[in-house]
C-alpha atoms as an extended CHARMM CRD file, in Angstrom:
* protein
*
       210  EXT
         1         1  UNK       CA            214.9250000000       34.5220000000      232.5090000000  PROA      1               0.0000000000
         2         2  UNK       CA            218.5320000000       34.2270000000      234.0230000000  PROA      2               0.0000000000
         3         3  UNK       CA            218.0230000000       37.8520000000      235.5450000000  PROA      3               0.0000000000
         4         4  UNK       CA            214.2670000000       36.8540000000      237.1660000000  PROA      4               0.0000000000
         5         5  UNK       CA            216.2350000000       33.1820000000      238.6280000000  PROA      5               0.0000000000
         6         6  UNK       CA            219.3090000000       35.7060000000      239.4590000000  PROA      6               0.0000000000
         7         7  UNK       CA            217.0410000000       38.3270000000      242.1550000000  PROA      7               0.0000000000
         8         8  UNK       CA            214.7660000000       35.3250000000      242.9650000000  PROA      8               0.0000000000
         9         9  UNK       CA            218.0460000000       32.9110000000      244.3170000000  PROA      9               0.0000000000
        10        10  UNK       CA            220.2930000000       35.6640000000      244.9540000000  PROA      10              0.0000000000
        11        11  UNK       CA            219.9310000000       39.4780000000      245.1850000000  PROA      11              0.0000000000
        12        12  UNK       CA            216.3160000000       38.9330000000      247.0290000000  PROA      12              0.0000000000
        13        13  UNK       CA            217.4550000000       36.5490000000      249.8130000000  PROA      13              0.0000000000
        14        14  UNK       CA            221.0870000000       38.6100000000      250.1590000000  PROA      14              0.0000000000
        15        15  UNK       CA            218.8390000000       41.9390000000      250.7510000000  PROA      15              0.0000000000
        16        16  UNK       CA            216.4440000000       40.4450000000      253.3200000000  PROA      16              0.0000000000
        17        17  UNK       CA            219.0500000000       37.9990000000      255.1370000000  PROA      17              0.0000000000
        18        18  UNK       CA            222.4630000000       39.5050000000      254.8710000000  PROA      18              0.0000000000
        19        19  UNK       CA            221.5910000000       43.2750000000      254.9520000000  PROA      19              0.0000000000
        20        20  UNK       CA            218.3950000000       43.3530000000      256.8780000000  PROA      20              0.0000000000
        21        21  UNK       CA            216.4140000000       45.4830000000      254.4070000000  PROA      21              0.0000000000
        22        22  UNK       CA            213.1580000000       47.3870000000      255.1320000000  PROA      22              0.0000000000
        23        23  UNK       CA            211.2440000000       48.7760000000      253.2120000000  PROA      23              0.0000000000
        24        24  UNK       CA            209.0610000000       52.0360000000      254.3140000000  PROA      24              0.0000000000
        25        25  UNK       CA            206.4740000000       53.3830000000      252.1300000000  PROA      25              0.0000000000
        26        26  UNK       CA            205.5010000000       50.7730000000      249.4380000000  PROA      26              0.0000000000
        27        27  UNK       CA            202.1020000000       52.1140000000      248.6670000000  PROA      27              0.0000000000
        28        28  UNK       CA            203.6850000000       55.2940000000      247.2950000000  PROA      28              0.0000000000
        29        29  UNK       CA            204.8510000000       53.2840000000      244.2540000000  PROA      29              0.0000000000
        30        30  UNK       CA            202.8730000000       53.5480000000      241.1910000000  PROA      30              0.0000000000
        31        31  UNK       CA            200.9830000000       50.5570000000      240.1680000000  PROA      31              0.0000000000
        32        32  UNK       CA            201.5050000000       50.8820000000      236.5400000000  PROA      32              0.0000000000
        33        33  UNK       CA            204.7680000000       51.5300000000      234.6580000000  PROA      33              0.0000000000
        34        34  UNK       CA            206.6060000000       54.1990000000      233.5650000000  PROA      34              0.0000000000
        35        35  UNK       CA            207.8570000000       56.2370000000      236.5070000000  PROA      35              0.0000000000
        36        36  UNK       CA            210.9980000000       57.5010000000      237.7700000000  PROA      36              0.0000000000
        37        37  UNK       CA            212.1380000000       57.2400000000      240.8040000000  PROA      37              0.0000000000
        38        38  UNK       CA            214.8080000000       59.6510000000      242.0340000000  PROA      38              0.0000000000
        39        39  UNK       CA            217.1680000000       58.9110000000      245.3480000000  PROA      39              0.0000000000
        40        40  UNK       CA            220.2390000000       59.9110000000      246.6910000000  PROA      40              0.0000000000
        41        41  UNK       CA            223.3700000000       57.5090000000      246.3430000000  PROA      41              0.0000000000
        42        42  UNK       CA            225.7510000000       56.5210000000      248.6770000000  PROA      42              0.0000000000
        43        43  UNK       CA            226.9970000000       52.5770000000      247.5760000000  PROA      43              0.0000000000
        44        44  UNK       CA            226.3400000000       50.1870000000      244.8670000000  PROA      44              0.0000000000
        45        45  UNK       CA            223.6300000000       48.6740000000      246.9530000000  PROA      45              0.0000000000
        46        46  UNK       CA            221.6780000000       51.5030000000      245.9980000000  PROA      46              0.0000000000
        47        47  UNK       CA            220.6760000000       49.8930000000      242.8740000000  PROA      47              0.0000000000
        48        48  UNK       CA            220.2550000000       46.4030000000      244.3390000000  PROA      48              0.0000000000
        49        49  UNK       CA            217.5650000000       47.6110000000      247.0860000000  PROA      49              0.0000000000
        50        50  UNK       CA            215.9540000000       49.5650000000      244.9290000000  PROA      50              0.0000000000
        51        51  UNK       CA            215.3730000000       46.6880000000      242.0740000000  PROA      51              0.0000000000
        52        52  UNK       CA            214.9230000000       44.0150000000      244.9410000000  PROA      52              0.0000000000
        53        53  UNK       CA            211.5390000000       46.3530000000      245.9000000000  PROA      53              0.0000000000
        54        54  UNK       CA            209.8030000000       44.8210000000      242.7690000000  PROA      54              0.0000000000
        55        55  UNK       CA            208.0340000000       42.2780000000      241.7430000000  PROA      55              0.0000000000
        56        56  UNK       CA            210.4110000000       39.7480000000      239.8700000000  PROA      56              0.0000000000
        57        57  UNK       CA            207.4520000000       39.9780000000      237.0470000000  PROA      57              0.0000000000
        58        58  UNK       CA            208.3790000000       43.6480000000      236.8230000000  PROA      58              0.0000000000
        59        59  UNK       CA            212.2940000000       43.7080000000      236.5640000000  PROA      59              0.0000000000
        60        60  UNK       CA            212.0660000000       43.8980000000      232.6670000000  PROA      60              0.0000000000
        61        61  UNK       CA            210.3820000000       47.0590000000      232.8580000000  PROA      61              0.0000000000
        62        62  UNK       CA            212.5010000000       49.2030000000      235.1150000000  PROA      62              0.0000000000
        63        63  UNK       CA            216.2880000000       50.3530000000      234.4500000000  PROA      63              0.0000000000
        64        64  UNK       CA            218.5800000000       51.8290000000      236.4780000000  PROA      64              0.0000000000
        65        65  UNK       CA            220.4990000000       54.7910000000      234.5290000000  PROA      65              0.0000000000
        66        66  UNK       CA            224.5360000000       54.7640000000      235.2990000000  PROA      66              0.0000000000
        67        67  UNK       CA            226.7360000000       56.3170000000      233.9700000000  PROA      67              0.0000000000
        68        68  UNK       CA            228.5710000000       54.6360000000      230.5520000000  PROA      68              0.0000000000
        69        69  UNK       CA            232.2770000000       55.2950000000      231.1060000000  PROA      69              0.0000000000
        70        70  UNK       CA            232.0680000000       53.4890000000      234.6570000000  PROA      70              0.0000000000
        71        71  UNK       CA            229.6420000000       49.9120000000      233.6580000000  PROA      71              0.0000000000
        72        72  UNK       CA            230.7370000000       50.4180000000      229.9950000000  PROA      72              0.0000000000
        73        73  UNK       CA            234.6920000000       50.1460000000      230.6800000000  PROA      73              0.0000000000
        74        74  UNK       CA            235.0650000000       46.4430000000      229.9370000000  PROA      74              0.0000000000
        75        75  UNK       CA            233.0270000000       43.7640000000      228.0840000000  PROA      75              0.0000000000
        76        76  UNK       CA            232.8600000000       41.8030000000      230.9480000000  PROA      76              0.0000000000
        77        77  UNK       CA            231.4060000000       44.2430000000      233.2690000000  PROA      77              0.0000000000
        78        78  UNK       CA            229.0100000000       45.4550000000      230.6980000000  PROA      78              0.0000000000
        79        79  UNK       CA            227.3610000000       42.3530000000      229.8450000000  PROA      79              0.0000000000
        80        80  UNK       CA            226.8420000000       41.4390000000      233.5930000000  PROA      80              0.0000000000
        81        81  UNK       CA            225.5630000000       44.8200000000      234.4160000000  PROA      81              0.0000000000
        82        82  UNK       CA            223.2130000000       45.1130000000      231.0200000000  PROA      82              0.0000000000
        83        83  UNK       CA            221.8000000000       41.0900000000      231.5170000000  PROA      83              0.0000000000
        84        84  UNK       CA            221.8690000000       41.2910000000      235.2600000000  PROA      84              0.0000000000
        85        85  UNK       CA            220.4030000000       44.3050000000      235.9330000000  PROA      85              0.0000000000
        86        86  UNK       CA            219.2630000000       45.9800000000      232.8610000000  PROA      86              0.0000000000
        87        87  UNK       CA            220.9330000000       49.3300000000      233.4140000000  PROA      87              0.0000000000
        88        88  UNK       CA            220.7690000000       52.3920000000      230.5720000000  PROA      88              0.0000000000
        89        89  UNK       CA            223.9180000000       53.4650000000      230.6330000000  PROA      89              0.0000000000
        90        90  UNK       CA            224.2360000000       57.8020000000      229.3430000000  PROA      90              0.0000000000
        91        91  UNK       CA            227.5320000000       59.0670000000      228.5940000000  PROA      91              0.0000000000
        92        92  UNK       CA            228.9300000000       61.8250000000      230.8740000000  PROA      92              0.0000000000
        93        93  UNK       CA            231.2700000000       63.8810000000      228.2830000000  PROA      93              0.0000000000
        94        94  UNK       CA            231.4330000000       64.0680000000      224.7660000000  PROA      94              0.0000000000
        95        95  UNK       CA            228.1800000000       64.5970000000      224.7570000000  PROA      95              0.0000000000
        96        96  UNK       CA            226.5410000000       65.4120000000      221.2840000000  PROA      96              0.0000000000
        97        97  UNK       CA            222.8040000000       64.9770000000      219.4620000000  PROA      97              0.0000000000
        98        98  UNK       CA            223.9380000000       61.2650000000      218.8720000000  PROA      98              0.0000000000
        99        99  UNK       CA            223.7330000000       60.6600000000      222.0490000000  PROA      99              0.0000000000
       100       100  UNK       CA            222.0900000000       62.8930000000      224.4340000000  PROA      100             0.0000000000
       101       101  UNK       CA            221.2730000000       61.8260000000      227.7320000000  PROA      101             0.0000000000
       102       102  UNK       CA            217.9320000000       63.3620000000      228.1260000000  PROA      102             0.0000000000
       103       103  UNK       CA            216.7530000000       61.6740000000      224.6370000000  PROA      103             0.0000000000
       104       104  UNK       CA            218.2760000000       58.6460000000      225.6800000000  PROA      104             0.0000000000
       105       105  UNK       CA            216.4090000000       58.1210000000      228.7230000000  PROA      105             0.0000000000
       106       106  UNK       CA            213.0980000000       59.6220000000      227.0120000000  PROA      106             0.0000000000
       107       107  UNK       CA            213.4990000000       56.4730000000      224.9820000000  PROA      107             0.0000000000
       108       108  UNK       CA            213.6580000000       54.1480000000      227.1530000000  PROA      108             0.0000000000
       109       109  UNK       CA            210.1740000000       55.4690000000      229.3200000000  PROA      109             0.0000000000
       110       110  UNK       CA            208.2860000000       56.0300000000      225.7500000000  PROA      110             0.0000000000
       111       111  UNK       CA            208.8550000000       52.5460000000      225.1540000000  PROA      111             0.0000000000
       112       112  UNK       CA            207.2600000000       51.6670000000      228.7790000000  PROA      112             0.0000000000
       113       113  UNK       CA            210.5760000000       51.2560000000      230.7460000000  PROA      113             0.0000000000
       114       114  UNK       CA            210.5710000000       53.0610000000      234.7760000000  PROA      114             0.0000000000
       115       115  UNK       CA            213.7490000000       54.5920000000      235.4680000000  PROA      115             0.0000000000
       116       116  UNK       CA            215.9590000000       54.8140000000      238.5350000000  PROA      116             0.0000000000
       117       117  UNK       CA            217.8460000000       57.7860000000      238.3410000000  PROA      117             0.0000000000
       118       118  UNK       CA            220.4680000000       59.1470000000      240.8080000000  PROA      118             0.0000000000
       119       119  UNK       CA            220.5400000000       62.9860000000      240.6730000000  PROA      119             0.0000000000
       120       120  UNK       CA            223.3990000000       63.6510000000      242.5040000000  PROA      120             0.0000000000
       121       121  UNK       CA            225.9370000000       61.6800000000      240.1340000000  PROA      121             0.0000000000
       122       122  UNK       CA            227.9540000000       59.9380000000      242.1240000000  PROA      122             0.0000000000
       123       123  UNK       CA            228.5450000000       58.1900000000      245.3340000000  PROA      123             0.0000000000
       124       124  UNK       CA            228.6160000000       60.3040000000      248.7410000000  PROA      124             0.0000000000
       125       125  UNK       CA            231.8160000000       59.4620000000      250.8470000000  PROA      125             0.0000000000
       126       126  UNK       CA            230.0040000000       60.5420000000      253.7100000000  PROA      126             0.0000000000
       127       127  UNK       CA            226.8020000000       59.5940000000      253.8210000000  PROA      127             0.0000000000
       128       128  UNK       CA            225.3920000000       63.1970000000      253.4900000000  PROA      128             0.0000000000
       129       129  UNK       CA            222.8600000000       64.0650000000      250.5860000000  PROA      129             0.0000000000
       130       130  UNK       CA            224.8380000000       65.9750000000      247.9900000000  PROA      130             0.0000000000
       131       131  UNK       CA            222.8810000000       68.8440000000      245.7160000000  PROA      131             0.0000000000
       132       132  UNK       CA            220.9770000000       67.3110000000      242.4910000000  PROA      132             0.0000000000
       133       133  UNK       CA            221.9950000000       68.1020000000      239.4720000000  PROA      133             0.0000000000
       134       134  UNK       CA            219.5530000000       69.6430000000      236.0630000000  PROA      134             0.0000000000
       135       135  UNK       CA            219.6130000000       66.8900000000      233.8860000000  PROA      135             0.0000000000
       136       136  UNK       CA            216.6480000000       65.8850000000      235.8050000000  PROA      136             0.0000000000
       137       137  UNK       CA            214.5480000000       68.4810000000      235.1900000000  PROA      137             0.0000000000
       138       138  UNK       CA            215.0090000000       68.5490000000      231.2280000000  PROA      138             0.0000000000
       139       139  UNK       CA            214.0550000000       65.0510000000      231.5950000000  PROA      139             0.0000000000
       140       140  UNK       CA            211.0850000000       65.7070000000      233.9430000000  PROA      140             0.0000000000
       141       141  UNK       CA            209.7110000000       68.8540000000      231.0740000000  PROA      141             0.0000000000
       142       142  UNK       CA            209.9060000000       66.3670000000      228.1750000000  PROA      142             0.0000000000
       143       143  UNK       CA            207.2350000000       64.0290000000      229.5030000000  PROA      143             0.0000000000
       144       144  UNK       CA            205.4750000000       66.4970000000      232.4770000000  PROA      144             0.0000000000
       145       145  UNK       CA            202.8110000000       63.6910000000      233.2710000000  PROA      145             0.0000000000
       146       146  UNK       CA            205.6460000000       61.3800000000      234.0240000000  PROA      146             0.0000000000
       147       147  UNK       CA            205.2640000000       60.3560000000      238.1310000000  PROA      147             0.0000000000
       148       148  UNK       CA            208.7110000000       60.9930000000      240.0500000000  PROA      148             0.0000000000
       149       149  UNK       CA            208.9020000000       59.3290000000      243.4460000000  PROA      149             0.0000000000
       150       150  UNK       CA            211.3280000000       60.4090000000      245.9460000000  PROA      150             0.0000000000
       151       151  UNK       CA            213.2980000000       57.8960000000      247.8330000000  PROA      151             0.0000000000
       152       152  UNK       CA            215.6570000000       57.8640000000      250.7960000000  PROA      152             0.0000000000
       153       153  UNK       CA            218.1650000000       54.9580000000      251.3330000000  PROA      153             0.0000000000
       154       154  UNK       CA            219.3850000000       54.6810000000      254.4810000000  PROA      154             0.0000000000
       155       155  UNK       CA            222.8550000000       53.0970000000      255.4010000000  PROA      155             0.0000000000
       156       156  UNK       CA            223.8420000000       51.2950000000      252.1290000000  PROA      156             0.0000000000
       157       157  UNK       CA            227.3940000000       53.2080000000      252.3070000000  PROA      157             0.0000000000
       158       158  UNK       CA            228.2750000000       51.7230000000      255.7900000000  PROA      158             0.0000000000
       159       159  UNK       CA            226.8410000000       48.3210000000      254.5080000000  PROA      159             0.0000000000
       160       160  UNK       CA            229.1280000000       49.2020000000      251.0650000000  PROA      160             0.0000000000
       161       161  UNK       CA            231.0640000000       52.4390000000      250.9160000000  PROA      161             0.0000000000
       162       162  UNK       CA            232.1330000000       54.2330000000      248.0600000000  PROA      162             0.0000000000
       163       163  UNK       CA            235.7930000000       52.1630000000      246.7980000000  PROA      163             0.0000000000
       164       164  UNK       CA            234.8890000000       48.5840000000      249.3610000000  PROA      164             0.0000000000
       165       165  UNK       CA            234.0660000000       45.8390000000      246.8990000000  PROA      165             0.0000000000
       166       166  UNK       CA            232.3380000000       43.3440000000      249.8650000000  PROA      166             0.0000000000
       167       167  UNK       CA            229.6560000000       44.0610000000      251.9520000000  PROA      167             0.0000000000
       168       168  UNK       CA            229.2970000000       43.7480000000      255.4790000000  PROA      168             0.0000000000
       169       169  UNK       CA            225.9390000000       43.2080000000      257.4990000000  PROA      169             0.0000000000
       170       170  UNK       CA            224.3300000000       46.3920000000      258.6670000000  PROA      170             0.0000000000
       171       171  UNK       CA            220.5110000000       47.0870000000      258.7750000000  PROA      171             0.0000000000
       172       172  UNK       CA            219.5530000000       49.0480000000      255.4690000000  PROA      172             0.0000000000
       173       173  UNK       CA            216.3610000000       51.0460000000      254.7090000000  PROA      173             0.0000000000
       174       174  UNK       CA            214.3990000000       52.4130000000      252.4160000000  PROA      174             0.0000000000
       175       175  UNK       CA            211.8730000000       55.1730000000      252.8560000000  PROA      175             0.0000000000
       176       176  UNK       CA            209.7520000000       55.6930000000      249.3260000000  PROA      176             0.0000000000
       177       177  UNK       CA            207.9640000000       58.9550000000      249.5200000000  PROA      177             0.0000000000
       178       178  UNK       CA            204.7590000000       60.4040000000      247.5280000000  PROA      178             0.0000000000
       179       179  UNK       CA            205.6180000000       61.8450000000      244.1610000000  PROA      179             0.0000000000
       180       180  UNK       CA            206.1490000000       66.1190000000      244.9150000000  PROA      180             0.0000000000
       181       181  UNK       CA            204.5330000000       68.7380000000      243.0070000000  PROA      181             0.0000000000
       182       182  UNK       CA            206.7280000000       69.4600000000      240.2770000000  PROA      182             0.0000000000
       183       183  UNK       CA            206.6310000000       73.2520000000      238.6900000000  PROA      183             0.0000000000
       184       184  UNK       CA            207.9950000000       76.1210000000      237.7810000000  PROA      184             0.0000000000
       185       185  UNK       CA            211.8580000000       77.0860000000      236.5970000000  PROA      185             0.0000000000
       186       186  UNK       CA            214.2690000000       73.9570000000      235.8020000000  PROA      186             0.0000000000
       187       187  UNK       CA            216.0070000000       75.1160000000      239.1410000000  PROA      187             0.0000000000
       188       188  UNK       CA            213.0100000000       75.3260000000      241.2050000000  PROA      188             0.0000000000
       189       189  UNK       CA            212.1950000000       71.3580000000      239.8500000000  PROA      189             0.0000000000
       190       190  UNK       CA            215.6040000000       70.1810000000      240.7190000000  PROA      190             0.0000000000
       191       191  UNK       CA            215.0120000000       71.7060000000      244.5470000000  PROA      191             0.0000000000
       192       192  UNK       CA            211.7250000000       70.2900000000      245.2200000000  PROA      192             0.0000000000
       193       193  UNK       CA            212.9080000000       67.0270000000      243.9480000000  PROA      193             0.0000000000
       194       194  UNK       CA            216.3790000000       67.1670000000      246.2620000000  PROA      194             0.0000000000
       195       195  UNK       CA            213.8980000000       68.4780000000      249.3710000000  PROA      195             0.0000000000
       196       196  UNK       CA            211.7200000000       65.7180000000      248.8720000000  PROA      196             0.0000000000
       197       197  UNK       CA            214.5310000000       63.2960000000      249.3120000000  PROA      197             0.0000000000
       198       198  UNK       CA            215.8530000000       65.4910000000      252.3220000000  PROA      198             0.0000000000
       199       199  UNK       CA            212.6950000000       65.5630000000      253.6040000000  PROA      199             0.0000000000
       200       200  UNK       CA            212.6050000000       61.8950000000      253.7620000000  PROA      200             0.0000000000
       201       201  UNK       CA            215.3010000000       61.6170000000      254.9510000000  PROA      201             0.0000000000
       202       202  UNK       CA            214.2370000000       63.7480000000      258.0540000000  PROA      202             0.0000000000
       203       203  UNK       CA            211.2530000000       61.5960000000      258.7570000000  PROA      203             0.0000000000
       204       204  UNK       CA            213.4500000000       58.3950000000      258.9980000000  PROA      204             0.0000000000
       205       205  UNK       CA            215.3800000000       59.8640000000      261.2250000000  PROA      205             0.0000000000
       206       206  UNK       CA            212.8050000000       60.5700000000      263.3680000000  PROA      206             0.0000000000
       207       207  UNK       CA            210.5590000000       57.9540000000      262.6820000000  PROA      207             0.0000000000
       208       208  UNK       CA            211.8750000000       55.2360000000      261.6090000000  PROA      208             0.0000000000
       209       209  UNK       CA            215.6410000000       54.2830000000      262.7730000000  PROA      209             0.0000000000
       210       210  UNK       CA            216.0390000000       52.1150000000      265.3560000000  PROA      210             0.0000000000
């Protein structure tokens, strides 16, 4: 309840007043959950715009993956992070069968959860798209029916860069694309899935920025 009251008084409003967001696309989102939707990352906006997209109904169901020595380094910051925004945190060394990534996140979508999942694995400095990495496409070959939907976000690092703790108004964007065909080597999965978001990326600058 305090994380439905917490986007409906405070993360919605901020997104549409303060930063201007617009959303491009919306019909390409699934109407059912699970799903995963992949995009490149540039601020921590990135996971606000994305979860501010949704129906407050649906928040429950979808969880942003992060990584677990970053939101997990103090109690503080991982309660906020786990009741605010319900994030699955992975670990990103010592990794063992206790606690693989891949199995970790396969959890969370059989139990019905949708996934937001950064492939690149970390912040841009510049702003640029940076190559995606495999772990996607193990994940992607454990449940093949699983719908990925590409998304570009545009401007969330000048709004919030990489290192800046407070935000400054700047028109953000987000450009949700239709989910790619997804087949063939791990390699060739990761590549469609980074061209998809490139590609997006391509028609906004085109098409949509002002």
């Amino acid at each position: 309840m305090f994380q439905k009251l917490f986007f409906l008084l405070v993360v919605k409003p901020f997104m549409k007043i303060f930063i201007g967001l617009r959303v491009y696309g919306r019909q390409n989102l699934p109407n059912s959950h699970p799903f995963i939707i992949v995009a490149n990352h540039s601020s921590h906006l990135d996971t606000l715009s994305l979860l501010s997209v949704f129906p407050i109904k649906d928040l429950s169901k979808i969880q942003p993956v992060a990584a677990g020595d970053y939101f997990d380094r103090n109690k503080a910051l991982s309660f906020l992070t786990h009741h605010l925004f319900n994030i699955l945190t992975i670990p990103r060394s010592g990794i063992n069968r206790e606690n693989n990534p891949v199995d970790i996140m396969k959890k969370a979508i059989d139990e019905g959860k949708s996934l937001i999942i950064f492939p690149e694995g970390t912040r841009s400095l510049t702003g640029e798209i940076g190559h995606f990495r495999r772990g996607i496409a193990h994940l992607i070959m454990e449940i093949p029916s699983l719908k990925v939907i590409p998304v570009f976000l545009a401007n969330m690092g000048r709004s919030l860069p990489k290192g800046e703790y407070l935000p400054i108004p700047f028109f953000c964007e987000i450009v949700i694309g239709e989910p790619p065909l997804l087949q063939g080597e791990k390699s060739e999965m990761v590549q469609a899935l980074e061209n998809s978001v490139r590609g997006l990326k391509q028609s906004y600058e085109q098409y949509y920025r002002e």
